[in-house]
N, CA, C and O of each residue as an XYZ file, in Angstrom:
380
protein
N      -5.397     -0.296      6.807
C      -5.894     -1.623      7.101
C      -5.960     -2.492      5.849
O      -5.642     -3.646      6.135
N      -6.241     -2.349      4.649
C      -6.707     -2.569      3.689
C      -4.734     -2.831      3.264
O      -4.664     -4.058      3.193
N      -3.997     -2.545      3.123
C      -2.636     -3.055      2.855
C      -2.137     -4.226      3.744
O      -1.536     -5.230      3.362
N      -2.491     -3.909      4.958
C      -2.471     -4.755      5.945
C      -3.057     -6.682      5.965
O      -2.546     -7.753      6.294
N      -4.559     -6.154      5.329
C      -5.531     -7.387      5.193
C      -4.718     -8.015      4.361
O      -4.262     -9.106      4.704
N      -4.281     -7.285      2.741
C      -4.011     -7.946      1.559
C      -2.642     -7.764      1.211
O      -2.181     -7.606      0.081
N      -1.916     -7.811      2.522
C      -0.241     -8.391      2.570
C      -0.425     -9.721      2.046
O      -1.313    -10.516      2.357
N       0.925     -9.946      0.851
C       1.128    -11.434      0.733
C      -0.450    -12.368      0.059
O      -0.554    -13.593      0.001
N      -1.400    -11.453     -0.330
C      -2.002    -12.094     -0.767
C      -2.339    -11.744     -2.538
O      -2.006    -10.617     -2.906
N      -2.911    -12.579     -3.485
C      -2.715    -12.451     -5.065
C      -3.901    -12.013     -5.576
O      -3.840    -10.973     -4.920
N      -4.753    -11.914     -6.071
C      -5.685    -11.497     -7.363
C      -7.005    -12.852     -6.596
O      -8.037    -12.695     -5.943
N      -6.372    -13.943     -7.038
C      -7.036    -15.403     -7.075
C      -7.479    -15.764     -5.449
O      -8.573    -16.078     -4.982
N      -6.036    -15.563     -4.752
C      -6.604    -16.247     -3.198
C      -7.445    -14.502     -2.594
O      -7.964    -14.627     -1.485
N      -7.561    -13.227     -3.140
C      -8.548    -12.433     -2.446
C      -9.720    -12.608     -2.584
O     -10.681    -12.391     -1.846
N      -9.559    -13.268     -4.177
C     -11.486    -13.167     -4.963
C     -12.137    -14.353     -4.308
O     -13.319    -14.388     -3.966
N     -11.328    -15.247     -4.176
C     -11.600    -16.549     -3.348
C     -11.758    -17.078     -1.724
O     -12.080    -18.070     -1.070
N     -11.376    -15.926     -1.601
C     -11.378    -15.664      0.283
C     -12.628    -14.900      0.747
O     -12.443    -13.700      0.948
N     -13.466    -15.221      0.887
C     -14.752    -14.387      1.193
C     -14.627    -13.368      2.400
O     -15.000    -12.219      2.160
N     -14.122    -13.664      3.737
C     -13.917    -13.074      5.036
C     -12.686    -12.129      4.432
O     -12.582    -11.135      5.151
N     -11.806    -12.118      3.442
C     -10.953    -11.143      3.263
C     -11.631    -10.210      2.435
O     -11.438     -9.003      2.574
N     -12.367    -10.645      1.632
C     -12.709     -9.585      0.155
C     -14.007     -9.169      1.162
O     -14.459     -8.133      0.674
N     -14.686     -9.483      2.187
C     -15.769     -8.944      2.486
C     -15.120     -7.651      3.988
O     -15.661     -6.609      4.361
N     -14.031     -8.208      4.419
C     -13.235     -7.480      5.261
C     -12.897     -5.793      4.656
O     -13.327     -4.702      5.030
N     -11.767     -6.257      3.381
C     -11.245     -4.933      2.637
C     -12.801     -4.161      2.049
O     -13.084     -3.023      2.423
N     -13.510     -4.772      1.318
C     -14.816     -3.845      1.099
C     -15.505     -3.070      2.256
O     -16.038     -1.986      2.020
N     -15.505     -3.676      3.661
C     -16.207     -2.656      4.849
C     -15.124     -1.853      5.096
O     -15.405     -0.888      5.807
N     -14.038     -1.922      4.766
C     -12.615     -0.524      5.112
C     -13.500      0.291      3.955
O     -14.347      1.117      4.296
N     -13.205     -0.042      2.445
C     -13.195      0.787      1.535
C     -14.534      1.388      1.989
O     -14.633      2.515      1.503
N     -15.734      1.023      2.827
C     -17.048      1.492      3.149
C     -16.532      2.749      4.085
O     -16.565      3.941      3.779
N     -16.088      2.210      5.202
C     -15.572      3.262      6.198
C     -14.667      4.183      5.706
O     -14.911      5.263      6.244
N     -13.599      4.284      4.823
C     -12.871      5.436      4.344
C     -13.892      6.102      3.250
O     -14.032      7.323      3.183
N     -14.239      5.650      2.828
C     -15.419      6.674      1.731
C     -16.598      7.253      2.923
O     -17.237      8.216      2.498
N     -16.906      6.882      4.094
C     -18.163      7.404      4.538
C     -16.798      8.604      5.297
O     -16.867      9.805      5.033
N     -15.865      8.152      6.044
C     -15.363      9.273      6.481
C     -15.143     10.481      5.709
O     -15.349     11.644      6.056
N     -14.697     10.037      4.620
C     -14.480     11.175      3.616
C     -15.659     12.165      3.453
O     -15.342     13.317      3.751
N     -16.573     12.049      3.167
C     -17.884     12.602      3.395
C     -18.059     13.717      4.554
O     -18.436     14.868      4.337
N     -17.622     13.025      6.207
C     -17.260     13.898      6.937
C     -16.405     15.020      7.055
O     -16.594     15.910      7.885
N     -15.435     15.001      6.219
C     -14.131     15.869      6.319
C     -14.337     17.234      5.324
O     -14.476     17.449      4.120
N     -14.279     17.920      6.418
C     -14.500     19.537      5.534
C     -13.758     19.177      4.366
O     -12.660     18.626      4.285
N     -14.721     19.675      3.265
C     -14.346     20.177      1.196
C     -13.432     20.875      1.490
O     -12.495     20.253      0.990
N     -12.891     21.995      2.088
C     -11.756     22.338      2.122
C     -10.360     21.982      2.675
O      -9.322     22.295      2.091
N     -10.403     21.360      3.749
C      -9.157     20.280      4.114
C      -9.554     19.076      3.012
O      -8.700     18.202      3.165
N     -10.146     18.823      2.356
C      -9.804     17.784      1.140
C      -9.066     18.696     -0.193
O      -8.271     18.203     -0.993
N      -9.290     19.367     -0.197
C      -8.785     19.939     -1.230
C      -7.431     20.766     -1.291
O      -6.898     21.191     -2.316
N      -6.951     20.917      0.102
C      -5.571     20.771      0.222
C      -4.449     19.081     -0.265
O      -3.250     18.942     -0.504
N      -5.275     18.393     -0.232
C      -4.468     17.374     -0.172
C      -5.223     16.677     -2.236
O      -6.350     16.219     -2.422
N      -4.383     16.822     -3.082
C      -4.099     16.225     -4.499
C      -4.776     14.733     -4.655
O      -4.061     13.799     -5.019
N      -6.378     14.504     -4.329
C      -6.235     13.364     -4.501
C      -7.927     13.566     -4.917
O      -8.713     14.390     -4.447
N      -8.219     12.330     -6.141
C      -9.600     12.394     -6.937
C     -10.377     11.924     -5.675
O     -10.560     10.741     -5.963
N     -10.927     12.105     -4.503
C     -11.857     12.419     -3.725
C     -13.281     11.569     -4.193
O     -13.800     10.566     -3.704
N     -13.621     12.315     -5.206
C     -15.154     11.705     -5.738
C     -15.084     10.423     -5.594
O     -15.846      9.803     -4.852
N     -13.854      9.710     -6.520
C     -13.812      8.517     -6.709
C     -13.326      7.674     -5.485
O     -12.722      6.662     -5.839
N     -13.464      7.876     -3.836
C     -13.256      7.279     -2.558
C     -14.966      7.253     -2.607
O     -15.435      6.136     -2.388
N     -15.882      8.263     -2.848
C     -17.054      8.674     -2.540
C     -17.869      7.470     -3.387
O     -18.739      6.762     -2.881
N     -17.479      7.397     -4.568
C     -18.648      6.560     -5.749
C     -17.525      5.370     -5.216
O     -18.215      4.365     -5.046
N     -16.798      5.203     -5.045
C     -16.539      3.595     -4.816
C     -17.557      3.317     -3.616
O     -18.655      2.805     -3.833
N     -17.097      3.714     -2.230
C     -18.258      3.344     -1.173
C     -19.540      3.327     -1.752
O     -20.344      2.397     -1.682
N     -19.669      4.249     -2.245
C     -21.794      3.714     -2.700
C     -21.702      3.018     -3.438
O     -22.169      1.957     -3.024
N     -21.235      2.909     -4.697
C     -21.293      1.194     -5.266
C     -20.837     -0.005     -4.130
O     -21.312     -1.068     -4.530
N     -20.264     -0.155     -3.163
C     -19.894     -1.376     -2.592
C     -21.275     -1.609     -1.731
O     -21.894     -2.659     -1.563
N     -21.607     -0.051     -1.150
C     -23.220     -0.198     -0.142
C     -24.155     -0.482     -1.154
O     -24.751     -1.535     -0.926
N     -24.458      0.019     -2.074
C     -25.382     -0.387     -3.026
C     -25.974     -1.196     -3.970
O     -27.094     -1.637     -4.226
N     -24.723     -1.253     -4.453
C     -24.555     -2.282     -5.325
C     -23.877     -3.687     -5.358
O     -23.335     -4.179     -6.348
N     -24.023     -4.416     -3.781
C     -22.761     -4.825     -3.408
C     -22.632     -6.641     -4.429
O     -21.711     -7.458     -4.429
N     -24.333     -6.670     -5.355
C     -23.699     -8.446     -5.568
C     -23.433     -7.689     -6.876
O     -23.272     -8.629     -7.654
N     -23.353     -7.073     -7.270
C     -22.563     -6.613     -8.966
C     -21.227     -5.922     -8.821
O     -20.820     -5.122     -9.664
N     -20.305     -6.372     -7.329
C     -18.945     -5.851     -7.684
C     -18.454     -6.941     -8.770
O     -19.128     -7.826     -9.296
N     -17.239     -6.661     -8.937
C     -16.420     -7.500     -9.413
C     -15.107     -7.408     -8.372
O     -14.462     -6.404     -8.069
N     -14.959     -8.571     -7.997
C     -13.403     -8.416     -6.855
C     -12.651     -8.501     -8.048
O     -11.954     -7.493     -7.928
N     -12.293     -9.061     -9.201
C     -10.745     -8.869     -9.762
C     -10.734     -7.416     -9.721
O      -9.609     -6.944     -9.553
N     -12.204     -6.125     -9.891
C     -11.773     -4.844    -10.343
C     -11.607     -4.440     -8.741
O     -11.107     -3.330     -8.562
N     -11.869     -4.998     -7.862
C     -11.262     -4.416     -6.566
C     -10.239     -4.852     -6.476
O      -9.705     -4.190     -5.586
N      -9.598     -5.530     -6.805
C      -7.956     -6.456     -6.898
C      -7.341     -5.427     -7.602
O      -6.163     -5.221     -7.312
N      -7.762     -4.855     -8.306
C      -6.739     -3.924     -9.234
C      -6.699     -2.753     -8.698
O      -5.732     -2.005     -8.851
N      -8.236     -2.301     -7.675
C      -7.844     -0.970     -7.617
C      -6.597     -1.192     -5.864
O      -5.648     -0.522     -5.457
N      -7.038     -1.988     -5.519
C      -5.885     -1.932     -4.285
C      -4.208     -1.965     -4.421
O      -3.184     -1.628     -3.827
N      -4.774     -2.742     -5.869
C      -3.185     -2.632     -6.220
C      -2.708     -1.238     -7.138
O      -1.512     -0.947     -7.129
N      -3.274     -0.744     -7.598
C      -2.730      0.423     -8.106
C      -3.407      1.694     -7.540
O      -2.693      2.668     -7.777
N      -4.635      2.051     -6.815
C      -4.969      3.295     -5.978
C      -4.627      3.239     -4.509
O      -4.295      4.221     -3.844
N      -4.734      2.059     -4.082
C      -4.090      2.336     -2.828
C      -2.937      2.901     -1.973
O      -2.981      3.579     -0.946
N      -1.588      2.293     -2.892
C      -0.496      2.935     -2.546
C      -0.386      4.971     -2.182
O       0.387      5.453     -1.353
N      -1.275      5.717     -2.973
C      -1.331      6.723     -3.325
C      -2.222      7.122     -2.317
O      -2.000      8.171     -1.712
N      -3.550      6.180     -1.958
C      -4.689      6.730     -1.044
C      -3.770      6.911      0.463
O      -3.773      7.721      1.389
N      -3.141      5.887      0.173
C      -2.333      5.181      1.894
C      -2.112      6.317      1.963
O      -2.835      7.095      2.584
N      -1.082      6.643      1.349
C       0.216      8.020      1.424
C      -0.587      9.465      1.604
O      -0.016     10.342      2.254
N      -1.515      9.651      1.206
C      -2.037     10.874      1.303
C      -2.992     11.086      2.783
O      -2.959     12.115      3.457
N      -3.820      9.885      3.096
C      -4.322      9.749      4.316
C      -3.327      9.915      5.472
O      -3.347     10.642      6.465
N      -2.472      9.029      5.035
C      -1.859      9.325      6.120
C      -0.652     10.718      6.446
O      -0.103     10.897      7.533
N      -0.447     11.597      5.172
C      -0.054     12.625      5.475
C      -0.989     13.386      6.064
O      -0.609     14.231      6.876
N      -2.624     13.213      5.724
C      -3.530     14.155      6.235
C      -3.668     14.033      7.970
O      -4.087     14.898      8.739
N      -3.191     12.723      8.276
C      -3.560     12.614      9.451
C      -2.445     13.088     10.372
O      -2.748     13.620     11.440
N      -0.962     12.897      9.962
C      -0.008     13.894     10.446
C       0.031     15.299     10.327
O       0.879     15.879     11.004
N      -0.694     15.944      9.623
C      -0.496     17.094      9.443
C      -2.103     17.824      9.956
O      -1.933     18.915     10.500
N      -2.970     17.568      9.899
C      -3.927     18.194     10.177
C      -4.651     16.947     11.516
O      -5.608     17.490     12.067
N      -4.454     15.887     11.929
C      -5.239     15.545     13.375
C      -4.015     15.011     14.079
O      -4.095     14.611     15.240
């Protein structure tokens, strides 16, 4: 969803779009709380820093007026590609 929201969009028009940057932060909420659910051992078949899906969601629930969207701008653009790909192998292969 979160590739989806921030098709075609830049750094400037996400930080500036409130209904988008507040959109992609409740995904990044919901994939970190799922993660939580998913047996430690089917995570650990699949190569991916885990913790850091976990401490992003609680900083966004917690801490949510001290994000910084440019540092969420960066991580979509460079962790996502990798999160995409692995979720969604997990979901072909194990549901």
């Amino acid at each position: 969803m979160i590739s989806e929201y921030t098709k075609g969009e830049s750094a400037q028009s996400f930080c500036s779009t409130p209904m988008l940057h507040d959109a992609v932060l409740m995904q990044f909420v919901v994939i970190g709380e799922a993660v939580t659910y998913i047996d430690h051992e089917l995570l650990e078949k699949y190569k991916y820093p885990w913790y850091k899906v976990k401490a992003f969601r609680n900083l966004i629930a917690h801490e949510y007026f001290n994000i910084k969207l440019e540092a969420v701008w960066t991580i979509i653009e460079n962790e996502m590609p990798a999160l995409d790909q692995v979720i969604k192998s997990m979901i072909e292969l194990e549901f």
